[in-house]
C-alpha positions in Angstrom: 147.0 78.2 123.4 150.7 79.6 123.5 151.8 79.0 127.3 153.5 82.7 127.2 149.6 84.2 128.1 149.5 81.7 130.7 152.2 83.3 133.5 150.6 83.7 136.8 152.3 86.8 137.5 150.6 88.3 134.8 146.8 88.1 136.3 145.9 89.3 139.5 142.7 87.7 141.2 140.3 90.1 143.8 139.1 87.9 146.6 136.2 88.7 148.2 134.9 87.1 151.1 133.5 87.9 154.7 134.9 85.3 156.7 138.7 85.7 157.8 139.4 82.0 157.8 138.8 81.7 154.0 141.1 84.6 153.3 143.4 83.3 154.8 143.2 80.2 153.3 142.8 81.3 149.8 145.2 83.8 149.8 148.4 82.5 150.8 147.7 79.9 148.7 146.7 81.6 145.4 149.9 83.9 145.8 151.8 80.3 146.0 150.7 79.5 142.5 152.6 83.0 141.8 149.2 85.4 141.3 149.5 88.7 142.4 146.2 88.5 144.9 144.0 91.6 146.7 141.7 90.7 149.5 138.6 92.6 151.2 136.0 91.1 153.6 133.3 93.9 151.9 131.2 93.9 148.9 130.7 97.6 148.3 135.0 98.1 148.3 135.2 95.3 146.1 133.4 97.5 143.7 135.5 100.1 144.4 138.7 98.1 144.1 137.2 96.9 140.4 136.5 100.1 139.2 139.6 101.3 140.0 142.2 99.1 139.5 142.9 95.8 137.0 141.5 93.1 138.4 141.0 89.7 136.4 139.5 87.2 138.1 137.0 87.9 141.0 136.4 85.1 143.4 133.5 86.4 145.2 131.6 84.6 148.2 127.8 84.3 147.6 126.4 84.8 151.3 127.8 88.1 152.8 126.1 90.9 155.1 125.6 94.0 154.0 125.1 93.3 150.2 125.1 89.9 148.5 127.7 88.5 146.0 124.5 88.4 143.5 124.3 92.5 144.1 128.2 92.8 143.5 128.0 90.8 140.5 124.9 93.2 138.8 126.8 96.0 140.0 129.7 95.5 138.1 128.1 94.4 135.2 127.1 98.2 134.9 130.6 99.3 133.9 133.3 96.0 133.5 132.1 92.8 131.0 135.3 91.7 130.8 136.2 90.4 133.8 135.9 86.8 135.5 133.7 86.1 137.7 134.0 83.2 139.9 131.4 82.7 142.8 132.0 80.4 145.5 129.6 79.5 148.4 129.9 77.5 151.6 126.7 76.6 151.7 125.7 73.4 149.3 122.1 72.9 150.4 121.6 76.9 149.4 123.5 76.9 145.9 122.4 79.6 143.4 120.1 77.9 141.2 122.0 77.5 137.8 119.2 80.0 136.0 120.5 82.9 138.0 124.0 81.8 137.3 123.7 82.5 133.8 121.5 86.0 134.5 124.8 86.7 136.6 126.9 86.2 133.5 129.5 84.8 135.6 131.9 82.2 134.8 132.7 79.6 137.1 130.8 78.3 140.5 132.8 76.7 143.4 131.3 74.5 146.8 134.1 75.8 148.9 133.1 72.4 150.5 134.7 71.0 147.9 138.2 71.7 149.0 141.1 74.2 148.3 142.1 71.6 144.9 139.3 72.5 143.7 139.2 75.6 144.2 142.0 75.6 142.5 141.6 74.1 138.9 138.3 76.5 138.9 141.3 79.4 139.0 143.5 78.0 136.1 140.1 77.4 133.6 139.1 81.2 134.8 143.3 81.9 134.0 142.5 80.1 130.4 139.2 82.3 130.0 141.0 85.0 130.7 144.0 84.4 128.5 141.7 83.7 125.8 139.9 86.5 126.2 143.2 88.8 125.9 144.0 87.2 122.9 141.1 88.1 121.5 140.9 91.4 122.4 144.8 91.8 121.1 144.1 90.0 118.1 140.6 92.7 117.6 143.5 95.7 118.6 146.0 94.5 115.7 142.7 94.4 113.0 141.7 97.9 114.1 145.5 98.8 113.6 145.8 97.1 110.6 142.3 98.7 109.0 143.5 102.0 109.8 146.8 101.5 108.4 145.6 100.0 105.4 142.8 103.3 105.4 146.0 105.5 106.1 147.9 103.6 102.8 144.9 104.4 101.2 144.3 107.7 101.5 147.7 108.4 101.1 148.5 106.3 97.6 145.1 108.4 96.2 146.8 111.2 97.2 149.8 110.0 95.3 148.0 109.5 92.6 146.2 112.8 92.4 149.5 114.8 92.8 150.9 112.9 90.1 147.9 113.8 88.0 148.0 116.8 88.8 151.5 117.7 88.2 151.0 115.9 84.6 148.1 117.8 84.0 150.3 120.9 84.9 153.3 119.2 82.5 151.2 118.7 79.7 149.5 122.1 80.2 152.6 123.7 79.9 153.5 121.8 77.0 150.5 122.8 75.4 151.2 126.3 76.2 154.6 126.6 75.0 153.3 124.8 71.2 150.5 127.5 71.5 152.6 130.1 71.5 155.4 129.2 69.3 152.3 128.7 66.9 151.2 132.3 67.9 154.3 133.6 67.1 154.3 131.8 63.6 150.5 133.8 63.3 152.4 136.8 64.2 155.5 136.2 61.8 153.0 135.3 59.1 150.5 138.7 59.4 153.7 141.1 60.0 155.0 139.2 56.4 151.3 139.8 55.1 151.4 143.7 56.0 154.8 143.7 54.8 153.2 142.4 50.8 150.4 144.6 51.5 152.5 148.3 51.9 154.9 146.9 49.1 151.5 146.1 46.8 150.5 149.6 47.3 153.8 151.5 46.6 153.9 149.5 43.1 150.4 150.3 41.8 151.8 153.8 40.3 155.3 152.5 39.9 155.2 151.6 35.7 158.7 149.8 36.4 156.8 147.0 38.7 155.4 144.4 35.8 152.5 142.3 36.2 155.0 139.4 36.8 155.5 141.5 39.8 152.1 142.0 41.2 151.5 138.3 40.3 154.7 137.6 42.8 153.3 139.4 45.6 150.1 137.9 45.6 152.1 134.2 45.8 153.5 135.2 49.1 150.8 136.9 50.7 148.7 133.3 49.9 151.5 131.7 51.5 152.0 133.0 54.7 147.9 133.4 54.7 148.0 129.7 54.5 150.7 129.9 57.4 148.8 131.7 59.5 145.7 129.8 58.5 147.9 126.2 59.7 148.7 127.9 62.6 145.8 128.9 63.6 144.3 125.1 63.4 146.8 123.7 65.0 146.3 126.0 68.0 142.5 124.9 67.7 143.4 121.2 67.8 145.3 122.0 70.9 142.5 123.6 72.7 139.8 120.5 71.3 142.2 118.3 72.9 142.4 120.0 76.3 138.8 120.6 76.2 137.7 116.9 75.5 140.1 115.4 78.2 140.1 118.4 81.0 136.8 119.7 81.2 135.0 117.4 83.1 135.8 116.6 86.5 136.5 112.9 86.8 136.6 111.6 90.8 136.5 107.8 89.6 136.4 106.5 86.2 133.0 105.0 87.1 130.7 105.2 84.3 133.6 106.8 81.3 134.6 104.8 78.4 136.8 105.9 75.2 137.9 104.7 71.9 141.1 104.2 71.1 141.6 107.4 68.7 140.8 109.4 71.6 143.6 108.2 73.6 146.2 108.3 70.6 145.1 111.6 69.6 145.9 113.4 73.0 149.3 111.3 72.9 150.0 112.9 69.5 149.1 116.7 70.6 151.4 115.8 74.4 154.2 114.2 73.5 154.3 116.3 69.9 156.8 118.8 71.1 158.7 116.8 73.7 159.8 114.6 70.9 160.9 117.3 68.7 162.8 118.7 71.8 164.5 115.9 72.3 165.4 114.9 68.7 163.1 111.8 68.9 161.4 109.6 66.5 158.3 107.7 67.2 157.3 104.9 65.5 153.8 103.9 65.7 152.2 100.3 65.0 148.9 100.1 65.6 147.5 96.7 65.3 144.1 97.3 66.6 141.2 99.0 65.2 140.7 102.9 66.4 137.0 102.4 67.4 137.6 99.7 70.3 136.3 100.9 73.7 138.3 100.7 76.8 136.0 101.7 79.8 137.8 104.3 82.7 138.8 107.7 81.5 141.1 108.2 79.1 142.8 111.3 80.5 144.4 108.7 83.0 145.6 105.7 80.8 146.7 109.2 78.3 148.6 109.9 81.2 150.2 106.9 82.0 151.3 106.1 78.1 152.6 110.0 77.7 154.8 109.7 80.6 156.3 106.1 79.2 157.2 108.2 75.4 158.5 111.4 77.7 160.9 108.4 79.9 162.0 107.0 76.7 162.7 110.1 75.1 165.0 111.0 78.1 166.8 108.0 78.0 168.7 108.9 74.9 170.5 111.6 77.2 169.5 114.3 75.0 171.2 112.6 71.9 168.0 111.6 70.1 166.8 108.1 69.0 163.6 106.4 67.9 160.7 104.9 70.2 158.7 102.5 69.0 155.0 103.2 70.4 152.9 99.8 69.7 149.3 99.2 70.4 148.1 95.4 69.9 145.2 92.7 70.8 146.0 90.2 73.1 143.2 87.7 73.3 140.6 89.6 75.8 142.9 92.7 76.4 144.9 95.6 74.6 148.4 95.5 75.2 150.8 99.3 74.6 154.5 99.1 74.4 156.6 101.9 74.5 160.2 101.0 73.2 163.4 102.9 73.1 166.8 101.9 72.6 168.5 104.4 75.4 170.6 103.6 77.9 168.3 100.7 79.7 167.6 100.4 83.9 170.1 99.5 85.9 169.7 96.1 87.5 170.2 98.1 91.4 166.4 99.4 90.6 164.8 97.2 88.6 162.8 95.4 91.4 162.0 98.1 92.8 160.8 100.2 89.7 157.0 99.3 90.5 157.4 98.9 94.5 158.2 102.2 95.5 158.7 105.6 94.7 162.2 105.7 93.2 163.8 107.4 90.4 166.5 107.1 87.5 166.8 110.3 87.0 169.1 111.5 89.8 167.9 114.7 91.1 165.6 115.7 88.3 163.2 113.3 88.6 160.0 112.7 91.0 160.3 108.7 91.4 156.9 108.6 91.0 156.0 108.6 87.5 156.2 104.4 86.9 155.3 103.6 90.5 152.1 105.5 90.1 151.2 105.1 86.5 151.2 101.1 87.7 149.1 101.8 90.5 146.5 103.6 88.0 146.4 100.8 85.9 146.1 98.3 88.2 143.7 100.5 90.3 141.5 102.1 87.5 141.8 99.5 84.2 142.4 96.0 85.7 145.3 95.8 84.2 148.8 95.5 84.7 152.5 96.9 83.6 155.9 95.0 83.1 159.0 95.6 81.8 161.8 94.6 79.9 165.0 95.9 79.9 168.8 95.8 78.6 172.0 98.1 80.2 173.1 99.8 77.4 170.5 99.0 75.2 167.1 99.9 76.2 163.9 99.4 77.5 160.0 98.3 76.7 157.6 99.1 79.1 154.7 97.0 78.5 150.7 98.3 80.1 148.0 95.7 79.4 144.4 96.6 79.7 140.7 94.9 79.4 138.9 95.5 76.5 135.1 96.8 77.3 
């Protein structure tokens, strides 16, 4: 046991006897040691004195008036377990039999016949129970700490995590919404050019100078833009499928979901569509790995995680443009995604902490929590895990490495 919790001055010991010569005989001696010591020749105080005030050793005499050591002991049992209880009588032929002893719960018994030495190594193994006991007690306080820290982490990182869906759902929601209605206007465009060959059909029917060449012309371009409009239209429709098959549910945990691998590339392909073409960006896809493999969680998530990897390596190019290779592979029981771009690369001040804590590359326009999250979904929700590798000046590959179902 570490000798610091042994320091006399730390425990103070209630003595509790009705005869004056024992107190003072026990006291002066007790406060030599270097205790800090309280005396009272009555039972009912030393209740008192117990309920109110610190006390952690009790040495209590057996045979008083009034009310017995036994009665002072039950007493307070009702309201303090934790202290030490030492009983001492003066009377060996009367010595409380040893099965009330243990009824007492007490923790020591002392012949004061037996002399003040005694007396004496009884007080430093009630010192030891004590000290033992307060290590314990601390040791239970910094695991009650430590669970509600670890409860507080918690609660906080899922609340992370959720923000961070919740802001890319509302990213990729107005993604969506900006394609939709630049593909809206294109509907537009194409009807107003539609009504435009319509009015000009109908002023040529009487006009002999408009040949059938003519008419023949007209109905050209009022099939194309009706094919316009028509590939407008579906892509809008692809947009809305999309949002549909990986928003309409509500997904607490991704208990119980599973989806193929075409599920997850398509939503890529309809999310990161118009950030790439903002951005003047390529991406290259190899996919090594058949579309129907399952992954189980939900897809919107590991969709997530991937999208935001293409939307980083897109802004690494610093609005210059560049290609990305996007690669999806087997690795032995697991499915491994690399994102690849050859921007500007991490810089090595960050790149140990790049997975430890929210921080950002992105100056004052970023969150700092898109990679720190996105590797605490995969680890959290897939099993798996996320690296990196990484070049100043010549790019990046994020690497996220899942279980196959």
């Amino acid at each position: 046991m570490d000798n610091n919790l042994l320091k006399e001055q730390d425990f103070t010991i209630l003595v509790v006897d009705d005869q004056d010569e024992v107190i003072e005989l026990v006291v002066p001696m007790l406060k030599e040691e270097g205790y800090k010591v309280i005396s009272t020749k009555d039972g009912n105080e030393a209740i008192d004195i117990v309920r109110s005030q610190e006390i952690d050793i009790l040495l209590l005499d057996f045979f008083m008036p009034c009310i017995t050591g036994e009665e002072v002991v039950k007493e307070i049992r009702k309201f303090n377990n934790e202290i030490t209880i030492l009983l001492q009588t003066g009377y060996a032929g009367e010595r409380p039999p040893l099965e009330m002893l243990k009824a007492l719960d007490i923790q020591g018994y002392h012949d004061k016949t037996e002399g003040p030495d005694k007396l004496l190594l009884w007080v430093t193994a009630c010192v030891r129970t004590c000290a033992q006991a307060r290590e314990i007690k601390h040791a239970f306080e910094e695991i009650a700490l430590a669970h509600e820290t670890i409860k507080s982490i918690k609660e906080n990182h899922d609340k992370l995590i959720e923000q961070e869906r919740l802001a890319g759902l509302g990213e990729m929601l107005g993604i969506m919404t900006g394609s939709m209605k630049e593909r809206l206007f294109g509907v537009d465009i194409s009807i107003d050019s539609i009504e435009h060959n319509i009015n000009e059909y109908e002023q040529s029917i009487d006009d002999e100078n408009v040949t059938k060449e003519d008419h023949h012309e007209i109905a050209k371009e009022m099939h194309k833009f009706t094919k316009n409009a028509k590939e407008y239209c579906d892509s809008v429709r692809n947009i809305v499928k999309a949002v549909q098959g990986q928003y309409a549910r509500v997904t607490p945990s991704s208990n119980g979901y599973s989806f193929h691998i075409s599920e997850l590339t398509h939503w890529i392909d309809v999310v990161t569509k118009d950030e790439l073409m903002y951005r003047s960006c390529k991406l290259n896809k190899d996919f090594q790995i058949e579309q129907d493999i399952e992954i189980k969680g939900d897809s919107n998530d590991l969709a997530h995680v991937i999208s935001n990897l293409i939307k980083n390596a897109t802004e690494s190019y610093d609005g210059n443009g560049g290609k990305i290779d996007f690669k999806i592979a087997k690795n032995k029981d697991n499915i491994e995604f690399s994102v690849k771009d050859y921007g500007k690369g991490i810089s090595k001040e960050i790149q140990d902490k790049i997975f430890k804590s929210a921080i950002t590359t992105k100056g004052i326009d970023g969150t700092g929590l898109g990679l720190y999250v996105s590797n605490s979904v995969v680890k959290g929700k897939f099993g798996g895990k996320m690296w990196f590798e990484t070049e100043e000046g010549k790019g990046t590959t994020v690497y996220v490495e899942v279980p196959v179902e």
